[in-house]
N, C-alpha and C positions, 0 to 999 in steps of 0.2 A: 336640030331635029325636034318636031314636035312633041309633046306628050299626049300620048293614044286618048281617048275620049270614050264615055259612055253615053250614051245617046248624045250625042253632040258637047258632054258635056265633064271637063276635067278631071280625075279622082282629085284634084288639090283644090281644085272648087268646091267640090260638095266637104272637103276636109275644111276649106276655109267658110264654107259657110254653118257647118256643126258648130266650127268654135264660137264665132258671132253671134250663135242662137244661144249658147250655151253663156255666154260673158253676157252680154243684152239679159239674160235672162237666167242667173245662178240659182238663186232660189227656188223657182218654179222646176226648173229639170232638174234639182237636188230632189224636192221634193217628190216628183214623179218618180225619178230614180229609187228613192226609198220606199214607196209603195210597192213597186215592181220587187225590190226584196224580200219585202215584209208576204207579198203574196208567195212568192219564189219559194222561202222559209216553209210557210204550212206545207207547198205542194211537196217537197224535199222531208219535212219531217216523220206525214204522214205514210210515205212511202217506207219511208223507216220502220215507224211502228207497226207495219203491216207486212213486218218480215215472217217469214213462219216459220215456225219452231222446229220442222223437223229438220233445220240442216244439221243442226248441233249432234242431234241423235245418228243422222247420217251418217256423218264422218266417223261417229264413237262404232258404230255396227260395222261398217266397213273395215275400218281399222282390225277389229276382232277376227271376225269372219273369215277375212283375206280369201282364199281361194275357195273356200268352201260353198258346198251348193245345198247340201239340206241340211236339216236338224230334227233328232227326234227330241220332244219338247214335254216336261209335265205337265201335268195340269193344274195345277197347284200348288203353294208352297211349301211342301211336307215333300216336291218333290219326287224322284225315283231312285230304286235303288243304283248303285254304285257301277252295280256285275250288270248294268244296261249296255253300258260304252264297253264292255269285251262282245259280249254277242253283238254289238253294231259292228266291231271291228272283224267280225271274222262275217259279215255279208257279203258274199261276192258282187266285186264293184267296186266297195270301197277301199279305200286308199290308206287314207287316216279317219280315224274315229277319238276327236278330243274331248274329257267331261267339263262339264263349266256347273258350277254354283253360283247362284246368285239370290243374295238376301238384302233386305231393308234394314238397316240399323243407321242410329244418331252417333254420329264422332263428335265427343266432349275433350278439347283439351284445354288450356290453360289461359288460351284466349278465346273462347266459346263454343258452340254447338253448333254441327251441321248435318243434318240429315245426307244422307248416303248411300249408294248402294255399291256393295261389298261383294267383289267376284273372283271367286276363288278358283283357282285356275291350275294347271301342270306346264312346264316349259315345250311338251308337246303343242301347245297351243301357236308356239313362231313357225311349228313346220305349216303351218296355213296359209305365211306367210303375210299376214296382216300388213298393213304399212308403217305399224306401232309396236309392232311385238315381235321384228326377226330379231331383238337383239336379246331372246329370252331361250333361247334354243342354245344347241350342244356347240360351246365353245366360245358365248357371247357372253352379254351380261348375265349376269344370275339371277332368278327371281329372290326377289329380298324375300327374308325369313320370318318378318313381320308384314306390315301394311303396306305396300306402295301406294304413296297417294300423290296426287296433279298439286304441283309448288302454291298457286292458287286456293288448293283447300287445306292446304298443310299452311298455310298464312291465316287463312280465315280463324280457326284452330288454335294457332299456337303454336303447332309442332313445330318440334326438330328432327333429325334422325338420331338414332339411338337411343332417342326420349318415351315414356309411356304415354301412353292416352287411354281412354275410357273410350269404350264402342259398347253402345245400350243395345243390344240386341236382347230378341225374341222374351222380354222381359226382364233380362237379366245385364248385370253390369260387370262387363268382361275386362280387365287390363288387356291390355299389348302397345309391343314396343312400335316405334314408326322405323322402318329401314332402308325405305327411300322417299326423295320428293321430285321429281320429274316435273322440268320447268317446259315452257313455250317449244325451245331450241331442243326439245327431245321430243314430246308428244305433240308439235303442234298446239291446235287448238283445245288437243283433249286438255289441254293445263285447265280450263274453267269449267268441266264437268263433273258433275258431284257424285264422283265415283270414288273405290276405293280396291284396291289387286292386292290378294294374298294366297302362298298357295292355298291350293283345295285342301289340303288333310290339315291346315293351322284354320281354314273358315269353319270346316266342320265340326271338328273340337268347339270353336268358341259358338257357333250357333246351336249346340247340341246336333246338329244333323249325322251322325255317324253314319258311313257310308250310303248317303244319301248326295247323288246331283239333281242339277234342275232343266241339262238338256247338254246332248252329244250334237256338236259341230263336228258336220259330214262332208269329208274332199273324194268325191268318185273319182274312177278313171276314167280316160277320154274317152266317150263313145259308151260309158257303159251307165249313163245316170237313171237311165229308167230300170233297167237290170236292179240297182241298189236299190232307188226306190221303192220299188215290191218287196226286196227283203225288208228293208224299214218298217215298212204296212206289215207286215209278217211278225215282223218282232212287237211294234207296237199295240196288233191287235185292237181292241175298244174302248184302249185305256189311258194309250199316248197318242201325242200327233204328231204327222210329221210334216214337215213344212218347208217353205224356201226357205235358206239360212239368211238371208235377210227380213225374214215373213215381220219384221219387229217393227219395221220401217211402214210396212203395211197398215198395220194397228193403231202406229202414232199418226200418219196419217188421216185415216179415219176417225181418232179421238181427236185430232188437230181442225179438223175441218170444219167444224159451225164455228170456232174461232177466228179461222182463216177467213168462212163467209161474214162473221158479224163485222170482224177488221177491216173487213174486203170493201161493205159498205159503207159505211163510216169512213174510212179512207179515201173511196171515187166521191163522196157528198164534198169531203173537205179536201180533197184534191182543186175539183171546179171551182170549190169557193176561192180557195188560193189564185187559181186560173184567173177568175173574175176580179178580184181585187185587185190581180196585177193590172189586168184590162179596164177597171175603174180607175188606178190611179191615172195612165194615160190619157183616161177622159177627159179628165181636169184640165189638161191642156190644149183640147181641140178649141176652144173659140179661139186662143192665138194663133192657134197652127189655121186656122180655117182664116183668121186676118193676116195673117204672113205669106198665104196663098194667094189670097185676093193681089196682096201688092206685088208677089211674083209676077200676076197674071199680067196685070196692067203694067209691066214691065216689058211684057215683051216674052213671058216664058212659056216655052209649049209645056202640054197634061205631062208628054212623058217624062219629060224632062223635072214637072214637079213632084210625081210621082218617085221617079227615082231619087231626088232629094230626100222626100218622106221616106221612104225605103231604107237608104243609108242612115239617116238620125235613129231610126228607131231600130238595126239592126247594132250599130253602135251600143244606144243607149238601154237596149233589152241583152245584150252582152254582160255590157260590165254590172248594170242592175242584179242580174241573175246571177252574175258569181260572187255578187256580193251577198247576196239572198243565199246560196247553197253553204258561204260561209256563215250566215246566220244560221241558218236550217242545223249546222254539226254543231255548234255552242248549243243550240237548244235541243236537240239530240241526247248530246252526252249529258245535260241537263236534267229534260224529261223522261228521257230514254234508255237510263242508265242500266237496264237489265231488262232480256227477256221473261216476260212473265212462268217462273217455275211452279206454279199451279198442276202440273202433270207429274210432278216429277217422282214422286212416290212410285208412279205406276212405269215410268221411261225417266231413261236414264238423258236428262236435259241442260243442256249447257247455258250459260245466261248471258251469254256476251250479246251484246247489238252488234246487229254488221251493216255497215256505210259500203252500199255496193255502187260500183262503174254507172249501172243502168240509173239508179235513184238518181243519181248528178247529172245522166244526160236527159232524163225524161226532164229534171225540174227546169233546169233551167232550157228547152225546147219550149216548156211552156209559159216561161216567164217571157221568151222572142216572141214566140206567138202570140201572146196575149198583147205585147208592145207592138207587134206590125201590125194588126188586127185592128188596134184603137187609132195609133198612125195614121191609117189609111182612110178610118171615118170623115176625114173634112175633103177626101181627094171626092166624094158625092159632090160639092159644091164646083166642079168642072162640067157639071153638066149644064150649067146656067150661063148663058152665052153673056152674063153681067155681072163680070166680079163685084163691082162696087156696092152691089145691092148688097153686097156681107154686113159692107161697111154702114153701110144706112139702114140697118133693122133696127127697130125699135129695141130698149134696150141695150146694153152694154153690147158692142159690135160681135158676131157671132155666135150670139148665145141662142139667139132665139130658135123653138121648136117647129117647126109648120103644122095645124091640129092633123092633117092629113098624114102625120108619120104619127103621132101621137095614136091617134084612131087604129094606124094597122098593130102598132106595136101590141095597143090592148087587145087586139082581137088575135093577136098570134100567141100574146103570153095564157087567154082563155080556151083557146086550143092546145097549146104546149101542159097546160092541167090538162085536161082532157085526155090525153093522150098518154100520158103521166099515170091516170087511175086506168085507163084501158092495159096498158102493159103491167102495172102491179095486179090487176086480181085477174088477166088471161096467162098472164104466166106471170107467174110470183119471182121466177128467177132473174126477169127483167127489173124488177124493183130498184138494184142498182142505177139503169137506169133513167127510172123514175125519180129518182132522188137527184140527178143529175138535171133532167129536166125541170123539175121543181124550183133550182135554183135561178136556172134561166129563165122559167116563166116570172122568176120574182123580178126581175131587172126588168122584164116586158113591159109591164104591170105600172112600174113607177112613175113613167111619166104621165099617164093618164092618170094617176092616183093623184100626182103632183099637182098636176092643171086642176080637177076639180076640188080638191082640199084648197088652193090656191082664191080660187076664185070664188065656193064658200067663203072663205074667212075674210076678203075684201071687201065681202054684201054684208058680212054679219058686223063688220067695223067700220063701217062708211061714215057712219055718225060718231066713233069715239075718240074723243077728243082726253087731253094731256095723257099718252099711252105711245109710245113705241110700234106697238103690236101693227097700225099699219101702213109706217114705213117699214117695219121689216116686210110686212107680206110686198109689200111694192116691190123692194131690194130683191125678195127670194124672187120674183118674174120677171125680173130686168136681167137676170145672170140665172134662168132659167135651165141651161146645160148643167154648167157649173154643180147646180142647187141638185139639181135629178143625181148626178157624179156620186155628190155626197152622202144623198139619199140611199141609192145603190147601194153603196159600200156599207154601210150600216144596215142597209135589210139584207144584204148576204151573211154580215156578220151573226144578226138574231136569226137568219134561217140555219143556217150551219150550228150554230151551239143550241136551238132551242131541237134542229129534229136528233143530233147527238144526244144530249142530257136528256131528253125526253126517251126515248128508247134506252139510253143505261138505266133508268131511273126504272123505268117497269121490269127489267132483266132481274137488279138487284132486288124489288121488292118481290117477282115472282119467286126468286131463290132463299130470301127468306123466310119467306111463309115456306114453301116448300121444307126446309130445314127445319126449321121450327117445326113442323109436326112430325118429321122424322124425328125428333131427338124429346119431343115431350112424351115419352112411353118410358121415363126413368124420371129418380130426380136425382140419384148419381150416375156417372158414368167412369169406368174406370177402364183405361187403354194405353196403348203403348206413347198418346199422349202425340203424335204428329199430324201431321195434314194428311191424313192417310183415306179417308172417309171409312175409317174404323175397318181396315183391312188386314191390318198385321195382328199375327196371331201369338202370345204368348206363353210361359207354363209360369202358374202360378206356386208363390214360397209353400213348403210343403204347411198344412193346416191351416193355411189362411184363408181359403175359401169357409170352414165352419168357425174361423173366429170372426168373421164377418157377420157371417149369420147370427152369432150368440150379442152382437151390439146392441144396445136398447133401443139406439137411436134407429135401427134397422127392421122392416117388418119382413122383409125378400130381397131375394136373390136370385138372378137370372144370366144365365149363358147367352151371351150375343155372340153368333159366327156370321164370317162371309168375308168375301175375298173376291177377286178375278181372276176373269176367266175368259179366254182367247176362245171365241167361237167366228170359224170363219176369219173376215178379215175387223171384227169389232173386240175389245177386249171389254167384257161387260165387267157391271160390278152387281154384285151377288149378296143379297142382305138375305140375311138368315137369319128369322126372327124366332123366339119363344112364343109357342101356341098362349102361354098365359099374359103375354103384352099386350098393353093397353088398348093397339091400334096395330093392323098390320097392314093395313094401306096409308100412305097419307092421304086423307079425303080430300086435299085441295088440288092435290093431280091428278086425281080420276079422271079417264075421258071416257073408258066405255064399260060398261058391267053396273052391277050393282054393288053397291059399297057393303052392304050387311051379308049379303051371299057371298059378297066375295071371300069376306074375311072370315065367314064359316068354312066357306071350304081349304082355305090356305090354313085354318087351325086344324079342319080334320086331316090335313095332308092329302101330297099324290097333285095338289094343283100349284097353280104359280100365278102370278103378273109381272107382266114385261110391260115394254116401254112399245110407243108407238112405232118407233123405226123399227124394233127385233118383229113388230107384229106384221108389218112394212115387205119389210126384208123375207118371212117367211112363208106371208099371205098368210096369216094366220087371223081367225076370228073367236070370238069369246066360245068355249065350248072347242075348240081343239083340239091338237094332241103338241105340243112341244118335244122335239125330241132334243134334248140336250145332253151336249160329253162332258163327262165326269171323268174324276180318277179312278171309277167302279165302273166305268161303261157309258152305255149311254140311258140316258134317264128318259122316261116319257111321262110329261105330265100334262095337265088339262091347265087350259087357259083359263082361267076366273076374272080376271080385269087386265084393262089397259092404263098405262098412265103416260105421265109427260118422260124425259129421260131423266128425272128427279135430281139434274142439275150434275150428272158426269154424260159428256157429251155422245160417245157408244149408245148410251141405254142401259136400262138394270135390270132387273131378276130377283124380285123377292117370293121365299118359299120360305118354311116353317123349319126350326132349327131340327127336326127330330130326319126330317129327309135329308139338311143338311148333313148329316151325321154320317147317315145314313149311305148318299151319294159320292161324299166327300173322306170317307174311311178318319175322318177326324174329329176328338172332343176338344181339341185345344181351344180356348175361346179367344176372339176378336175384341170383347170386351166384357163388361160386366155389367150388368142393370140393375140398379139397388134402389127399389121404393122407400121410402121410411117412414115412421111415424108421421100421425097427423100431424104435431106438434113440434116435430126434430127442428132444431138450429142445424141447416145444413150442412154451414160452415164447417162447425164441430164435428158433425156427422161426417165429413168429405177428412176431415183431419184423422178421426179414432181411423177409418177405412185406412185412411195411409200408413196406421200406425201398426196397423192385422199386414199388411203387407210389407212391415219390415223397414217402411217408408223409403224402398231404393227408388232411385232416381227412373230408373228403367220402365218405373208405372208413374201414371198420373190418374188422380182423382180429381173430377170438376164435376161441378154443379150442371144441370141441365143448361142455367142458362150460360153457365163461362163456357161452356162446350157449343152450344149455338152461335157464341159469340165467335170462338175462332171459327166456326163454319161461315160464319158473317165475312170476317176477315179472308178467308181461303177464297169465298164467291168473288169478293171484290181483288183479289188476286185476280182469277181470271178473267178478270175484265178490267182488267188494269189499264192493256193497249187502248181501250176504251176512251179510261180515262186521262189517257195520254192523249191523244189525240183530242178528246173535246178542251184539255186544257189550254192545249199550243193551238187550238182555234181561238179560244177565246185571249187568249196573248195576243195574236196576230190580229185579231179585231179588234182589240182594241186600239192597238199600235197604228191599226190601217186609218179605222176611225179620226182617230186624233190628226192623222198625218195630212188625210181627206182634208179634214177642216182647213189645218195650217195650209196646206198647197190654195184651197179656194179664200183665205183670209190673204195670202201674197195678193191675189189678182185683185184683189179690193182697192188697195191704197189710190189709183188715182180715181176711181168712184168715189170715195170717202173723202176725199179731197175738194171734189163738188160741192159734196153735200152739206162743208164745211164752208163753201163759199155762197152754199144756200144757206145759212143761218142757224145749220144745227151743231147743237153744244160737243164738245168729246163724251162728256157722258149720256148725253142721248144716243150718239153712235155705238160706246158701247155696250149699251143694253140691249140698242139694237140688234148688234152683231150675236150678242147671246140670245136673242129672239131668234134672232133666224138659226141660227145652231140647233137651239131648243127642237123648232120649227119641222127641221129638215129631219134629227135623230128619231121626234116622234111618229114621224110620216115613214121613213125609213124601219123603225123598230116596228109598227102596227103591222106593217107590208112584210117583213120577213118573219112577227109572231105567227100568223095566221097560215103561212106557208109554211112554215118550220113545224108546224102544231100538225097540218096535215102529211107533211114527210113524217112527222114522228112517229102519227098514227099507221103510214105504210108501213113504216121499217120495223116498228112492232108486229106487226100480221107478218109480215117474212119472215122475223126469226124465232116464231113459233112455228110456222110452217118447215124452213127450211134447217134451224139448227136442233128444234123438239126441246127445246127450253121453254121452262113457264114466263110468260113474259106479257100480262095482260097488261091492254093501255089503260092507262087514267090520262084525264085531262092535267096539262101541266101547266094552268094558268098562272101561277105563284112563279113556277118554272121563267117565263116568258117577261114577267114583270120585274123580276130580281135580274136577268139577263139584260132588258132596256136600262133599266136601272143603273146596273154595274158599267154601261158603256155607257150612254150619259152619262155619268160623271166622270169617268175617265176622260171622255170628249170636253167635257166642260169645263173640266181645272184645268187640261192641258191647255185650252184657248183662252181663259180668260185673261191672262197676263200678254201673252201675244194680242188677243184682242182690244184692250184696254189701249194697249201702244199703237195698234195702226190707227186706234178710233183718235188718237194725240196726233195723225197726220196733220203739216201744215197744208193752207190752200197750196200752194206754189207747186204741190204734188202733185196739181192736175195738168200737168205739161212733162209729166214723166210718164212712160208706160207706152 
């Protein structure tokens, strides 16, 4: 019996001729193979680091929540009273009515510190049915009588059970004992969230909050949720909200999402670049594939039948490349990737695990196939030429050559591909995406026309110079003209990808900055509960330590800084509440609308505010308005005096003067302290005696304006970590592709080099050569992708000021661009030169191989 056929033609054929292409030619499809990974990698990684944050928070709300549908919610954290959750309970409708507290505190144990939030709970809380809490209910486990914390943070820590630990809260330094540690195989994923469960009357005790919660979890009955709802509104009045009981999920959301979009970008740019590099390294192979075609032809073989050849080899070899590449992608994952970025977590409760999902592994490698059928298929054009052989008779190395007629549309398609590129970034900014997408493709357009005329330059400009290399290589680069463009490619994808990334991180972090930096120069101490908080946690200072402060030498003032968040709508803003007598009460460097000296008169006489451009956005509001804003005293109305940027917390903020603060907020507890000093004070000292009026507990921290900028420094570059995640594992990946680029077109060399050896040139004149042409090709390649890189940077900067309301002005990043060429040439250049030094050692006899 026969074996069935594809177009006329075997599966054990096309099996027996991959192998023969593959043995014939190991090197060269290793090497492709490895490109195809190396791109495979980036596309895989960066889908990774463009996971978004709120699944962790998800699962942790869900779990809680369980069947619940609303929640009447504080507005602050001082909280509501206690006797809230009896009058919820008795609304007709509802079901169950559970109190929850929830506070910020640092867990110190014996192997370190970790911020946490501490939720103090009743075993009422499993009749909700959570998917993490039925075993806390009548007849189950017992809520432990100290802390229950996730096994994860009880490691981090130190703990053990039954052991003490330090929990820093609301300024003070609390013992308690740990009573359980709940691992994977109990809470799931909750084990890596930096949380912490106690009951409610052992949290309130240790927070000072005496019957005080921060919001009742509501299960209506069937049919009756609007019923309950109006009683809620009824109870809550103008002073609570009430909300869907997952409304948290809401908030992270919308503080997640200029993250989500900056990620977003920066991911599809170095997505394609991945795409591209894998589709570059295949190029490298098309002159043989386009001479293996010819001899198919003149064989005797129909298109289809070559086709489906190309087809199989490159479904094959974009297979195993690609799973080779996703297993690179999880080494440099757990690598670079090792946590998601906890920058939020003060304000959401945020898990840090990376998650390696199903889709990431089928998206990369689809595009690792695609990008190898794509390149594959490039030499199947040469079936349109009713004369194979003329492959084999082009000038120059057989199949290299360009026709200027493809050269010509390419340039004019990658000048339209711009075009079109800045038409979609400034008629809708949303499309900038994208534009960054296209940007990369117009760089590959671009090349070979760039190539041919720098080419041809530099052969008029060297026609007379004589003892120099410089133009046999230009000769060499246009005899293996494909080849040379390949290499080129890959190296201008590589400078366009790292230079429009680092370029747009680079203006993010100096906008945030500056921005910081003049938040925090209106003191030259600062004294707070000391975490990543953006000075939100409120604490009660040792009794008389506030006037032994004052009585320091080294002190001239003292000043109350409040503010905190606050859940308006579905944004959780953050709320600076400044002293009428500080220095500055706007920072002048993110003003967009108002005047800066009006403004700040009127935010010191009180009654007005400045928001952020989205809250202005969001409420249509313009300078001279009315703000209506919910307080824990009602609702506040003030007048709009300035607009600014969202001063670098992604919601937006809300600064007004501490005395409204107070005022609105029924609270003196301060957020921090602002201590001016003498002309002359050594701060140092001055930062020490303060620590020393406050009993020096651990629970406060004293820094200097600038070490407190600095961690604000640190905190910014938090949030843009994924950032730098991603621009890092690009510039990994290009380099790798780089180097690999070269080596695949230094294989195809040897029996050229072999000629050239029976023309009479030396091994060392070859290999200078070969680093000429390397040189040649990186600098042609880096120019082509600085200048397109420079303008994607400049897009993606104008988008995420428009679109995330981050300070983020461009500068020019020419240092930028020149240290990126830099750092890949040489990495291209050590890699090759030992490889190159040894092909350039080819004997003649090499020129009857290949």
């Amino acid at each position: 019996m026969r074996s069935p056929t594809i177009l006329g033609v075997r599966p054990t054929v096309l099996l027996g001729l991959y192998r023969w292409r593959v043995r014939a030619h190991p090197g060269k499809e290793l090497l492709a193979a490895a490109g195809v990974a190396v791109g495979v990698a980036l596309i895989f990684g960066v889908l990774v680091a463009n996971t978004s944050m709120t699944r962790s928070a998800g699962d942790l709300v869900r779990s809680i929540v369980g069947s619940a549908q609303l929640q009447l919610a504080a507005r602050s954290t001082d909280g509501m009273p206690a006797g809230v959750a009896d009058q919820v309970a008795a609304v007709p409708g509802v079901r169950n009515a559970v109190p929850v507290l929830r506070v910020q505190a640092t867990l110190v144990g014996p192997g370190g510190r970790r911020p946490v939030q501490v939720m103090g709970v009743t075993p009422a809380l499993a009749e909700l049915d959570g998917t993490r809490t039925q075993g806390w209910g009548r007849g189950g486990l017992p809520l432990a009588q100290g802390l229950t914390l996730p096994a994860t943070v009880g490691r981090a820590v130190g703990a053990e059970p039954g052991e003490h630990v330090r929990l820093l809260i609301g300024g003070e330094e609390r013992a308690v004992v740990v009573g359980t540690l709940l691992g994977s195989d109990t809470i799931g994923t909750l084990d890596g969230m930096p949380i912490a469960v106690a009951p409610l009357a052992l949290l309130q005790v240790l927070a000072g909050m005496s019957d005080r919660i921060s919001q009742v979890l509501v299960q209506t009955d069937p049919d009756r949720l609007a019923e309950a709802r109006r009683g809620l509104e009824r109870v809550a009045g103008d002073r609570l909200d009430v909300t869907a009981a997952d409304h948290e999920l809401r908030l992270l959301e919308t503080t997640a999402r200029p993250n989500d979009l900056s990620t977003g970008l920066f991911a599809a740019i170095s997505a394609m670049v991945g795409f591209l590099l894998a589709f570059n390294a295949i190029l490298l192979t098309v002159p043989e594939r386009r001479r293996w075609i010819a001899e198919l032809r003149m064989q005797g073989w129909a298109a289809r039948q070559i086709v489906l050849t190309l087809l199989f080899d490159a479904l094959v070899l974009g297979l195993l490349a690609s799973g080779l590449g996703v297993l690179l992608g999880i080494v440099l994952s757990r690598t670079l990737f090792d946590a998601v970025p906890a920058y939020l977590a003060f304000a959401f409760p945020l898990g840090t695990q990376q998650m390696l999902t199903a889709g990431a592994v089928l998206v990369a490698i689809a595009g690792g196939v695609l990008a190898t059928v794509i390149a594959s298929l490039l030499p199947t054009l040469d079936l349109r030429s009713p004369r194979p052989d003329l492959v084999l008779a082009q000038p120059g190395e057989a199949g290299e050559a360009l026709r200027p007629a493809v050269t010509k549309t390419l340039a004019l398609a990658g000048l339209a591909t711009i075009a079109l590129a800045t038409l979609l970034a400034m008629l809708a900014p949303p499309l900038t995406v994208a534009s960054g997408v296209l940007l990369a493709a117009a760089t590959l357009l671009l090349i070979p026309a760039a190539f041919d005329i720098s080419t041809r330059l530099l052969a008029r400009a060297l026609a007379g110079v004589r003892r120099s290399v410089l133009p046999l290589a230009v000769v060499e680069l246009r005899a293996a003209a494909t080849r040379s463009i390949a290499v080129a490619c890959v190296a201008a994808l590589a400078v366009y990808g790292c230079v429009a990334i680092q370029g747009a991180r680079s203006d993010l972090i100096r906008g945030l900055d500056r921005n910081f930096g003049d938040y925090l120069e209106t003191a030259d101490l600062w004294v707070t509960t000391g975490g990543d908080d953006l000075t939100t946690n409120s604490f009660r200072l040792p009794a008389g330590a506030l006037a032994t402060i004052e009585r320091l030498p080294q002190v001239r003032s003292v000043r109350r800084y409040q503010g905190g968040l606050l859940d308006v709508e579905d944004r959780r803003l953050w709320v600076i509440a400044r002293p009428a007598e500080d220095r500055a009460m706007v920072p002048a460097s993110q003003l967009l609308a108002g005047d800066l000296t009006a403004a700040t008169d009127q935010l010191r006489a009180g009654g007005a505010v400045a928001i952020s451009q989205a809250i202005a956005d969001d409420r249509q509001l313009a300078l001279g308005d009315t703000l209506e804003l919910p307080t824990p005293a009602g609702i506040a109305h003030l007048r709009v005096a300035a607009v600014t940027t969202n001063l670098g917390w992604p919601p937006g903020a809300v600064i007004l003067n501490a005395t409204d603060y107070r005022h609105w907020w029924r609270s003196h507890a301060p957020t921090a302290l602002q201590i001016d000093l003498q002309p002359r004070a050594d701060r140092a000292l001055a930062a020490r005696a303060v620590h020393a009026a406050l009993g020096d507990t651990p629970a406060l921290r004293v820094q200097t304006a600038a070490e407190r900028t600095a961690q604000y420094a640190s905190l910014s570059r938090q949030g843009l970590r994924s950032l730098q995640q991603i621009a890092t594992l690009l510039l990994i990946a290009a380099g790798l592709a780089v180097a690999l680029a070269l080596a695949a077109a230094l294989s195809q060399r040897r029996p050229r080099l072999a000629w050239l050896k029976v023309d009479g040139f030396s091994s060392g004149q070859l290999w200078r050569s070969v680093l000429a042409e390397s040189t040649l090709v990186l600098l042609l390649g880096g120019v082509a992708g600085g200048l397109t890189g420079l303008y994607g940077h400049l897009l993606a900067s104008r988008w995420l000021q428009i679109a995330t309301g981050f300070p983020a002005p461009f500068s020019l990043g020419g240092l930028e661009v020149a240290a990126t060429v830099g750092l890949l040439a040489a990495i291209a250049l050590t890699t090759i030169a030992i490889p190159g030094w040894l092909a350039a050692r080819v004997p003649p006899r090499a020129t009857f191989q290949g």
